[in-house]
MIKOL-89264 format. One line per field, with one value per atom (N, C-alpha, C): residue in three letters; x, y, z; atom name. Coordinates in nm, 2 decimals. Example, Ala and Ser with C-alpha at 12.3 -4.5 7.8 and 13.67 -1.06 7.14 Angstrom:
# MIKOL-89264
residuo ALA  ALA  ALA  SER  SER  SER $
east 1.32  1.23  1.32  1.28  1.37  1.29 $
north -0.57  -0.45  -0.33  -0.22  -0.11  0.00 $
up 0.78  0.78  0.78  0.71  0.71  0.79 $
atomo N  CA  C  N  CA  C $
This chain:
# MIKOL-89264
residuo UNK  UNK  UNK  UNK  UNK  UNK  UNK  UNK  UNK  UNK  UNK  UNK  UNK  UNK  UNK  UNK  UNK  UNK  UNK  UNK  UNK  UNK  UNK  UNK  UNK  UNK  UNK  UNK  UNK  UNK  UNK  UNK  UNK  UNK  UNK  UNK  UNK  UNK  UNK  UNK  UNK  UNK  UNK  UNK  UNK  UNK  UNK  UNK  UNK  UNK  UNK  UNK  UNK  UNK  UNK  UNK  UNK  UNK  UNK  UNK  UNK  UNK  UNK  UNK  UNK  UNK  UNK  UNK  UNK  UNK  UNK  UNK  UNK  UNK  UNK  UNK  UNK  UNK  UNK  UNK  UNK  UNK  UNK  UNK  UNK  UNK  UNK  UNK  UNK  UNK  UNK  UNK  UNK  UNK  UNK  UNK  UNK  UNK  UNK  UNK  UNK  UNK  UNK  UNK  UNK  UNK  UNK  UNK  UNK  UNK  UNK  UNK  UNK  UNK  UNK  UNK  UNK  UNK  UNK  UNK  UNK  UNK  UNK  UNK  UNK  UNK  UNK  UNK  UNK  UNK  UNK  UNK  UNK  UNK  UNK  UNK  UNK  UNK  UNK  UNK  UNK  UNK  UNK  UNK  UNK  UNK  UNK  UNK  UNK  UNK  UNK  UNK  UNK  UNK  UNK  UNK  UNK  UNK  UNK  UNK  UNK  UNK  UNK  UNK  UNK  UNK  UNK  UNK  UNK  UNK  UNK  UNK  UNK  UNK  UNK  UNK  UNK  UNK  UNK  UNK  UNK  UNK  UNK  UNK  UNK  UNK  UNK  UNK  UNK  UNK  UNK  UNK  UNK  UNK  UNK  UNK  UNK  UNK  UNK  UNK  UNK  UNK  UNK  UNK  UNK  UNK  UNK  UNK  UNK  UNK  UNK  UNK  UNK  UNK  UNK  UNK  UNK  UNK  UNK  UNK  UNK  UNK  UNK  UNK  UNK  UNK  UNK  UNK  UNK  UNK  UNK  UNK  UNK  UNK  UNK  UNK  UNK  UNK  UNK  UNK  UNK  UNK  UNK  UNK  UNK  UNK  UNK  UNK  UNK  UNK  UNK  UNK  UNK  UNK  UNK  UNK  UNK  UNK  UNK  UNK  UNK  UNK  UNK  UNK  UNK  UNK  UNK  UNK  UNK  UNK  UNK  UNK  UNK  UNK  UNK  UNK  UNK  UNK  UNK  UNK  UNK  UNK  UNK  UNK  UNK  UNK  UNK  UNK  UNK  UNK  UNK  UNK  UNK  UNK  UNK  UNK  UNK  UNK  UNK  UNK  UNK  UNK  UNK  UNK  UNK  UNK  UNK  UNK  UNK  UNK  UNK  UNK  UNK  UNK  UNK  UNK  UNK  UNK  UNK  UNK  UNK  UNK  UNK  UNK  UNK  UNK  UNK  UNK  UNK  UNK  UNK  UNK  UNK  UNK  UNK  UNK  UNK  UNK  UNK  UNK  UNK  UNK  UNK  UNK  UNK  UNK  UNK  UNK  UNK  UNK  UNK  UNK  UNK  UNK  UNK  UNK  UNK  UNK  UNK  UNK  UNK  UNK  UNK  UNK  UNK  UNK  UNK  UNK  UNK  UNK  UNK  UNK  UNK  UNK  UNK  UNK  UNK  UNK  UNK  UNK  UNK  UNK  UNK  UNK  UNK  UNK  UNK  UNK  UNK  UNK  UNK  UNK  UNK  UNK  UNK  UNK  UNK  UNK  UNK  UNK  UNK  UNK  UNK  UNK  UNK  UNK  UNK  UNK  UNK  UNK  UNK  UNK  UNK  UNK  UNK  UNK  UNK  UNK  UNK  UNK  UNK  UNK  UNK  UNK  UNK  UNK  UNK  UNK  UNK  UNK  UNK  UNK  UNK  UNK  UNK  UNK  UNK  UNK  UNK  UNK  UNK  UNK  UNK  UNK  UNK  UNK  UNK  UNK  UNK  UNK  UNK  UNK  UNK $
east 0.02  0.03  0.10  0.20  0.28  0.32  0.32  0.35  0.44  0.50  0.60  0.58  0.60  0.53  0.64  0.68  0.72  0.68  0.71  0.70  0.80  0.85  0.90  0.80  0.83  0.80  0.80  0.81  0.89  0.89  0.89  0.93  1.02  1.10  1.17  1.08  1.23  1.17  1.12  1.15  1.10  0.93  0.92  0.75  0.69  0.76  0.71  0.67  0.74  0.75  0.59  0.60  0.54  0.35  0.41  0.25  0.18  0.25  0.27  0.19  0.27  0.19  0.14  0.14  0.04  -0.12  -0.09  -0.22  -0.30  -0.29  -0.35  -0.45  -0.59  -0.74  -0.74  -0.65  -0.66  -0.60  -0.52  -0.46  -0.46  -0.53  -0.59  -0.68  -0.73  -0.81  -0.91  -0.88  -0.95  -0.94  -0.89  -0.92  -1.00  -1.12  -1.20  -1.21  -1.08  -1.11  -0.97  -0.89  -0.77  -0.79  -0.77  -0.76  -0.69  -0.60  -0.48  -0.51  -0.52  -0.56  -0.49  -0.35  -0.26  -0.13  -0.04  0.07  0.17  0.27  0.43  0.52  0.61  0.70  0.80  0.87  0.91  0.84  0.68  0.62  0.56  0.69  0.64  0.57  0.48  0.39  0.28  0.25  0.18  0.00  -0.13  -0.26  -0.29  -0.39  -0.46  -0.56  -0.68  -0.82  -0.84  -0.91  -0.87  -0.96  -1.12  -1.18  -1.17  -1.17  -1.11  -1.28  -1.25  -1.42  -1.38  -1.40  -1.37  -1.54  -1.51  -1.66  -1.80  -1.78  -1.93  -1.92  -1.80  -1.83  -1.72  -1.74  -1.65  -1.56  -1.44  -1.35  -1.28  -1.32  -1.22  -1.13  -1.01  -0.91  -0.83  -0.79  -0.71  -0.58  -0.48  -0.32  -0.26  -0.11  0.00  0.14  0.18  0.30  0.44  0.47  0.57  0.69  0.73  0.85  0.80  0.95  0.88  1.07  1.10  1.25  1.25  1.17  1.18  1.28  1.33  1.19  1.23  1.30  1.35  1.26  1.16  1.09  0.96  0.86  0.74  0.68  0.66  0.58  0.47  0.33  0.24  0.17  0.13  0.08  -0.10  -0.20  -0.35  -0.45  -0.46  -0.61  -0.73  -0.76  -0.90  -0.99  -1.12  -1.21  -1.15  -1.15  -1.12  -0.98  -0.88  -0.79  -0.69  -0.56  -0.43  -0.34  -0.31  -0.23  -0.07  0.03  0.16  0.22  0.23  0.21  0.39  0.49  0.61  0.64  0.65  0.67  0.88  0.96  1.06  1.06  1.14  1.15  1.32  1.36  1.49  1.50  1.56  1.60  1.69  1.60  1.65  1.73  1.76  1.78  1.66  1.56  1.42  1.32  1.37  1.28  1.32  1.15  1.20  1.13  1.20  1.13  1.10  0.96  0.91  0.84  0.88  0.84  0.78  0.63  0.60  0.59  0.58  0.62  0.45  0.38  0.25  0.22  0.21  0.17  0.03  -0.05  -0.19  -0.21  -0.28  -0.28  -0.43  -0.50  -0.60  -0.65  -0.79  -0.83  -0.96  -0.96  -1.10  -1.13  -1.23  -1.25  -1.16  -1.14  -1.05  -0.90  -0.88  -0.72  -0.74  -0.87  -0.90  -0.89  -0.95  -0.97  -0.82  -0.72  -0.57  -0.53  -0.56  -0.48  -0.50  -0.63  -0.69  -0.65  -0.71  -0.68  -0.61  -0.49  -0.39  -0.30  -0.32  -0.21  -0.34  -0.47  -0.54  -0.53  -0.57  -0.59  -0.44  -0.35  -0.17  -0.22  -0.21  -0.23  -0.34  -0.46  -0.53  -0.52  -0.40  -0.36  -0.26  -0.17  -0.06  -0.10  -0.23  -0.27  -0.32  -0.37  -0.46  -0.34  -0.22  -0.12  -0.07  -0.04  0.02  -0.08  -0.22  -0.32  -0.29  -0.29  -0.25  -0.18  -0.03  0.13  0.06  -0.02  0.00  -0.09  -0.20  -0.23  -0.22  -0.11  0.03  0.08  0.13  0.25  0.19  0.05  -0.07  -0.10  -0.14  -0.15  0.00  0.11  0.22  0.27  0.25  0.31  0.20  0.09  0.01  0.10  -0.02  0.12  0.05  0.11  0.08  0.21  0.15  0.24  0.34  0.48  0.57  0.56  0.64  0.65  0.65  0.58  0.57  0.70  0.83  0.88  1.01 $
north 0.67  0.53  0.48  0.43  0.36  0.19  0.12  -0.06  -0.05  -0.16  -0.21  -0.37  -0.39  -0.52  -0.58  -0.72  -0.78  -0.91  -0.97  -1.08  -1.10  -1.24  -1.27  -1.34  -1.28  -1.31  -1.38  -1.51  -1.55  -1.53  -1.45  -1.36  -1.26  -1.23  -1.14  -0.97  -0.91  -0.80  -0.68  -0.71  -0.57  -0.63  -0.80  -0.79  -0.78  -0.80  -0.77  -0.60  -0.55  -0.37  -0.33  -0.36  -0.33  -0.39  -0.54  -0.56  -0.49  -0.47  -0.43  -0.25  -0.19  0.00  -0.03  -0.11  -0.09  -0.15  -0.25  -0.33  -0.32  -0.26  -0.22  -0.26  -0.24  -0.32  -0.45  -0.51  -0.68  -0.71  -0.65  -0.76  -0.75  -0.61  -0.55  -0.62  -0.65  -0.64  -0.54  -0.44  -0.31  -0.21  -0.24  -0.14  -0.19  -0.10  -0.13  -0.05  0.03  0.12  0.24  0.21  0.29  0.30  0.44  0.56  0.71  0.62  0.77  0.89  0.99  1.11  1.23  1.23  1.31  1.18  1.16  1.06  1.20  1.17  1.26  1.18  1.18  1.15  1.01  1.06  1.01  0.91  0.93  0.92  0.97  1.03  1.14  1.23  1.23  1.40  1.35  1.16  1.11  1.13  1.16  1.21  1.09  1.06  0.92  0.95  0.83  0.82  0.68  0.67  0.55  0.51  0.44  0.36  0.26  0.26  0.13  0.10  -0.06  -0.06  -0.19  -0.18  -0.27  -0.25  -0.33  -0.39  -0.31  -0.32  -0.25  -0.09  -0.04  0.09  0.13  0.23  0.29  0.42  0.45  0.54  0.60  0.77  0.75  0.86  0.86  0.89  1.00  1.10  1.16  1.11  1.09  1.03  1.10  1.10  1.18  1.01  1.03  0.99  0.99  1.03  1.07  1.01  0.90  0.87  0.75  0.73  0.63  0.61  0.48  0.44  0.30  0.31  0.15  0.10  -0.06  -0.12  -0.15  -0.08  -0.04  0.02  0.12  0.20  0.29  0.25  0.35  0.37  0.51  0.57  0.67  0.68  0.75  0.84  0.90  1.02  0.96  0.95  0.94  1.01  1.13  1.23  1.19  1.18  1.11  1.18  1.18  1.28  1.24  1.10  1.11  1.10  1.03  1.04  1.01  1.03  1.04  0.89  0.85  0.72  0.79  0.74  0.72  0.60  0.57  0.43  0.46  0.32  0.33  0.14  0.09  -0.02  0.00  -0.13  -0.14  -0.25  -0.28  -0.38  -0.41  -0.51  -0.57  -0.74  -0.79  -0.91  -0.99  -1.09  -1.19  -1.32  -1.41  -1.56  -1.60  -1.61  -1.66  -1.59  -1.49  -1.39  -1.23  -1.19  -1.06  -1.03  -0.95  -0.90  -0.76  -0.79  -0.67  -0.60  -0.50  -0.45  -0.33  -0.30  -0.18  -0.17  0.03  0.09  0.19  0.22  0.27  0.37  0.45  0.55  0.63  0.62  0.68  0.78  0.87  0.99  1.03  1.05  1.07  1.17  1.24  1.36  1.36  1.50  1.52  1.40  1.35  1.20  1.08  1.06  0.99  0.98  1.08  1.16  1.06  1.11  1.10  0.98  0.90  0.74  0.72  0.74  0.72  0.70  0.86  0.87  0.78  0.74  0.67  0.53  0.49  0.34  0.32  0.36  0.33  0.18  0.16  0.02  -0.07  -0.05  -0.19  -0.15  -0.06  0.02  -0.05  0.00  -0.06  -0.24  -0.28  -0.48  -0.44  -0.41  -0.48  -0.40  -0.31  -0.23  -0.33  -0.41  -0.49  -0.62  -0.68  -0.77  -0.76  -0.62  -0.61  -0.60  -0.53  -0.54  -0.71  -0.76  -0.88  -0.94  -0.96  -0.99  -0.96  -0.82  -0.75  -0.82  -0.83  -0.86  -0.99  -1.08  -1.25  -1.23  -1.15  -1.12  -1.09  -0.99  -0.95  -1.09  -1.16  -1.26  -1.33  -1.37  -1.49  -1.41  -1.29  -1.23  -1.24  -1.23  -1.19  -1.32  -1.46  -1.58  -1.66  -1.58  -1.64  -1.65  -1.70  -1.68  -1.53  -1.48  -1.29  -1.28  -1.18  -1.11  -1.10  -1.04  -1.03  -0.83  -0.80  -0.64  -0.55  -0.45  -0.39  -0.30  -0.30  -0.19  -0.20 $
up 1.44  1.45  1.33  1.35  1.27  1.27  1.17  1.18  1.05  1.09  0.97  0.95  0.80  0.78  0.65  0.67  0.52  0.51  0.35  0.31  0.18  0.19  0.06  -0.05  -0.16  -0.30  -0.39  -0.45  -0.46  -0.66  -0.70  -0.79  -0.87  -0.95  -0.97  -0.91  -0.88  -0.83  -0.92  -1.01  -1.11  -1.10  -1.14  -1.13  -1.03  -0.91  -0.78  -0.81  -0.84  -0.80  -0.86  -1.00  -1.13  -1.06  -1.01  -1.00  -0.84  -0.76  -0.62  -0.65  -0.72  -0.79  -0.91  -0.96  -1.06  -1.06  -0.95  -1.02  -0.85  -0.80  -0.61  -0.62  -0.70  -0.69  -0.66  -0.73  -0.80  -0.69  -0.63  -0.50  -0.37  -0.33  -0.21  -0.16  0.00  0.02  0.06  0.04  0.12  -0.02  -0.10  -0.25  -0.29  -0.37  -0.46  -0.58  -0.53  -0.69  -0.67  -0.79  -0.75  -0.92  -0.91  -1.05  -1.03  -1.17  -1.16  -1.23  -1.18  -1.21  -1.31  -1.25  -1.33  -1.36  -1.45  -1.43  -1.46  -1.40  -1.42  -1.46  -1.52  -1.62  -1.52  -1.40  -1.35  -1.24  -1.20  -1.08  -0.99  -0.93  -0.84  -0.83  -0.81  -0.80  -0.90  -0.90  -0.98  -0.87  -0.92  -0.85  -0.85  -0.75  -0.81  -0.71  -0.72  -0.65  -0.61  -0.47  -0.42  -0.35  -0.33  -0.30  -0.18  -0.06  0.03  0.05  0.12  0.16  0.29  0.39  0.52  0.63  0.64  0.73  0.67  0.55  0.49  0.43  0.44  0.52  0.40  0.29  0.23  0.28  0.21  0.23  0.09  0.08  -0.06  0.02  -0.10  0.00  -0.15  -0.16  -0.27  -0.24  -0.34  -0.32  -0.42  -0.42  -0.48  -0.43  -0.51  -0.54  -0.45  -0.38  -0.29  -0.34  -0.37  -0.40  -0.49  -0.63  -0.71  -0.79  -0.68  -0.72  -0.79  -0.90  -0.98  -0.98  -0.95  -0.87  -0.74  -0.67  -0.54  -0.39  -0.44  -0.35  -0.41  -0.33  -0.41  -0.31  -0.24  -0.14  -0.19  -0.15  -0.18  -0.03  -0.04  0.07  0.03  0.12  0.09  0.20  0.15  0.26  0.24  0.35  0.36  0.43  0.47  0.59  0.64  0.73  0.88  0.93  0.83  0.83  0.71  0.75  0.60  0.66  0.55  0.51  0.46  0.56  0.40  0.44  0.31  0.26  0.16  0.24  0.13  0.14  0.00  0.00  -0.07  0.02  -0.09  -0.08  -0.21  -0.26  -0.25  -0.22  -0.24  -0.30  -0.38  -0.43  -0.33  -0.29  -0.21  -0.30  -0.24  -0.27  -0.31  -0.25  -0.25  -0.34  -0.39  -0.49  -0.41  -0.39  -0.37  -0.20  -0.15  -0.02  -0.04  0.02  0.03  0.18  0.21  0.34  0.33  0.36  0.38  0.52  0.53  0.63  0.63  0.71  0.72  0.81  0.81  0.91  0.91  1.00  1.01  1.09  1.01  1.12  1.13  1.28  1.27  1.24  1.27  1.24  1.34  1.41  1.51  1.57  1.55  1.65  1.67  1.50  1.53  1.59  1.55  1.63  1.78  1.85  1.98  2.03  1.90  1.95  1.92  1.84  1.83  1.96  2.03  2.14  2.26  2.25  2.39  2.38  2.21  2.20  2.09  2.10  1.99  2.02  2.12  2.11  2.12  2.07  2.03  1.85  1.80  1.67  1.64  1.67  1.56  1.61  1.70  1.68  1.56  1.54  1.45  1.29  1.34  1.16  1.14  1.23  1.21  1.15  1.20  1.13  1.00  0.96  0.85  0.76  0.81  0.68  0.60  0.78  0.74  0.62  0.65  0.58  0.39  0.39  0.30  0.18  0.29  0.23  0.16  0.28  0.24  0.09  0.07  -0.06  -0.21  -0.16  -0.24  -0.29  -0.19  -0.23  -0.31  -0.26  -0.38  -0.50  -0.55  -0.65  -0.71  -0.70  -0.78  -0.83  -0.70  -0.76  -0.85  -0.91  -0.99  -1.12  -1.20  -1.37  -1.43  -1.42  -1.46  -1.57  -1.66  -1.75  -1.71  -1.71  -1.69  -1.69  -1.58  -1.58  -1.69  -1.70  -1.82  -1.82  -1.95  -1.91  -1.90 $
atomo N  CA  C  N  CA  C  N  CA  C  N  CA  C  N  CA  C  N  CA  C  N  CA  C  N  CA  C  N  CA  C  N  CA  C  N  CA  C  N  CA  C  N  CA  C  N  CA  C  N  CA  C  N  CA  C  N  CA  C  N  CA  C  N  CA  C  N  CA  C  N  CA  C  N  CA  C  N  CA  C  N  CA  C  N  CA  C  N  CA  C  N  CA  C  N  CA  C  N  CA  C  N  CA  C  N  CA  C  N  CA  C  N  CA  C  N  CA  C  N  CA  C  N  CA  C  N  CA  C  N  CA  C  N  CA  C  N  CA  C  N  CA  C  N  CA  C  N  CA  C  N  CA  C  N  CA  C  N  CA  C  N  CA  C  N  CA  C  N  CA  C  N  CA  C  N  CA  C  N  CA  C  N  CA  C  N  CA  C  N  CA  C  N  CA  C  N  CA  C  N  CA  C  N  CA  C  N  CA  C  N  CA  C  N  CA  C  N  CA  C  N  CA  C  N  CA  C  N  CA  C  N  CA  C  N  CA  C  N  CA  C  N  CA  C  N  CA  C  N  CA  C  N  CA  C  N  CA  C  N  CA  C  N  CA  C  N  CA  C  N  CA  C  N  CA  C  N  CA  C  N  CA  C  N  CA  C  N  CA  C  N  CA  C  N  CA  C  N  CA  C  N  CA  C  N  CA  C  N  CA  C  N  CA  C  N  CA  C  N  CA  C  N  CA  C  N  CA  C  N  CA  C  N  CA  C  N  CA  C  N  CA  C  N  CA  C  N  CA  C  N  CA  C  N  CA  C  N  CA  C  N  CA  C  N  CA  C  N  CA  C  N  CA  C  N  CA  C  N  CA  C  N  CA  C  N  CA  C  N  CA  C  N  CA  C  N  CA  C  N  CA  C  N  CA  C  N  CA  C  N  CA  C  N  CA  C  N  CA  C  N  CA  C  N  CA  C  N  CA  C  N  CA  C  N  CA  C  N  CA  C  N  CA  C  N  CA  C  N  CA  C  N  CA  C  N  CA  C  N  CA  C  N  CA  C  N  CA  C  N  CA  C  N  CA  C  N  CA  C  N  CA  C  N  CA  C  N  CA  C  N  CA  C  N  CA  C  N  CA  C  N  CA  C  N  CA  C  N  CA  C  N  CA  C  N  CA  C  N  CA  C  N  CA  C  N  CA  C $
C-alpha cells in the first residue's frame, strides 16, 4: 500500500529539511519517541528507534536511514512486528517557501498482509488522511519561531 502526500512551508528549505529529520517527536502525531542509535558520517546507514502510539495502542518499529540528500531528500526504511514503513520526504524551494512531499509505502505482515489484501482501498483512504494530517503538523511546527537549521 502506497500514498503520496505534500504541503507548502512557508519557510526556508534547509529549516524545513533540518526540522522535518531532526525533530520527528515534536511534530508528529503518531511519534512518541524517536532515538538514534548508531549516526554515520553522511546519514545513511544512520539506526534509529521509534515509538508510534494511535488509538491507544503502541508500535515500536527499528529504522535505518536509506537516503539522506541535505536538504533535498531523506528516506528511512522502519520494521515493525506487524508491519515495515518506507518513508522518503523531498524537499524543494518554492516561491512560497518550501514544498514538501512524502511518498509512503506499507507492507503488511501475516494478518495484516491479509487485511491489506482484502481491505486495502479503505486502509490507503484512511493512511491518506492520516498523512495529510501529518503534513498539516509539519507545516504548524516549522512556521513557529524555531531556531534556525543547525549546520
Amino acid at each position: 500500500m502506497q500514498h503520496v502526500a505534500s504541503i507548502i512551508v512557508d519557510r526556508p528549505i534547509a529549516d524545513v529539511f533540518w526540522l522535518t529529520t531532526e525533530h520527528v517527536a515534536d511534530w508528529s502525531l503518531v511519534v512518541v519517541k524517536d532515538e538514534v542509535l548508531k549516526e554515520t558520517p553522511d546519514g545513511v546507514g544512520t539506526t534509529f528507534h521509534t515509538i508510534t502510539e494511535e488509538h491507544g495502542k503502541q508500535m515500536e518499529f527499528s529504522g535505518v536511514v536509506t537516503r539522506c540528500d541535505p536538504p533535498h531528500a531523506h528516506a528511512v526504511k522502519m520494521t515493525g512486528a506487524m508491519f515495515d514503513i518506507e518513508t522518503e520526504f523531498l524537499f524543494e524551494q518554492v516561491a512560497t517557501g518550501t514544498l514538501v512531499t512524502q511518498t509512503a509505502a506499507v507492507t503488511g505482515k501475516g494478518f495484516v498482509w491479509l487485511m491489506m489484501l482484502l481491505f486495502g482501498w479503505l486502509m490507503t483512504k484512511s493512511q491518506c488522511e492520516a498523512s495529510a494530517k501529518e503534513l498539516e503538523s509539519l507545516k504548524a511546527y516549522c512556521e513557529r519561531e524555531l531556531p534556525a537549521a543547525a549546520g
